[in-house]
C-alpha angles and dihedrals in degrees: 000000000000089000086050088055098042083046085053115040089032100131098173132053114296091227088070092067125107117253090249148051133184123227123203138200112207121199128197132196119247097260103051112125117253130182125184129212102222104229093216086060087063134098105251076228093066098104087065100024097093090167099066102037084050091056096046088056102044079045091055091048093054108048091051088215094144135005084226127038112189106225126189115238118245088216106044104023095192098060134073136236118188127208119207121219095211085189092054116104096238094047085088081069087062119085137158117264094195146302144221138198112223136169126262103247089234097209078080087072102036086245116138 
């Protein structure tokens, strides 16, 4: 999911990126807080509409309801992406499992 987001946000030319990349797996504690934002609930326009995402987030920040908050992808609508509140009490209950550097496949990017 995290090479369809960098695909998709990328706003340079892909032959300025590093080599690398490090991919993480993050792991919580069952009692970590999650909310979900429900996708029907959603403007169809939200994949362009950067105003309001932005203010659902920032709204989410600021009420301190959760330390995660489950967001659908705008390119790939079935999957998840998840934001972490580090101010939040519970993000203590998130640590990192690992992590690993790898190389872009750089036929992502129509680099030889």
């Amino acid at each position: 999911m995290a090479l369809i987001e960098v695909l998709a946000n990328l706003e340079s030319d892909p032959a300025l990126l590093t080599e690398t990349f490090q991919l993480i797996r993050a792991e919580t504690l069952e009692s970590v807080s999650v909310s979900a934002l429900d996708p029907d609930a959603l403007p169809p326009d939200r994949r362009d509409n950067f105003s309001l995402t932005r203010s659902i987030g920032d709204e989410w920040l600021r009420s301190g309801g959760s330390a995660l908050l489950a967001v659908p992808s705008a390119a790939s609508p079935e999957s998840l992406n998840y934001l972490l509140n580090p101010l939040h009490a519970d993000a203590t209950g998130v640590g990192i499992a690992w992590r690993q550097q790898l190389n872009y496949d750089r036929r992502l990017f129509h680099i030889r």
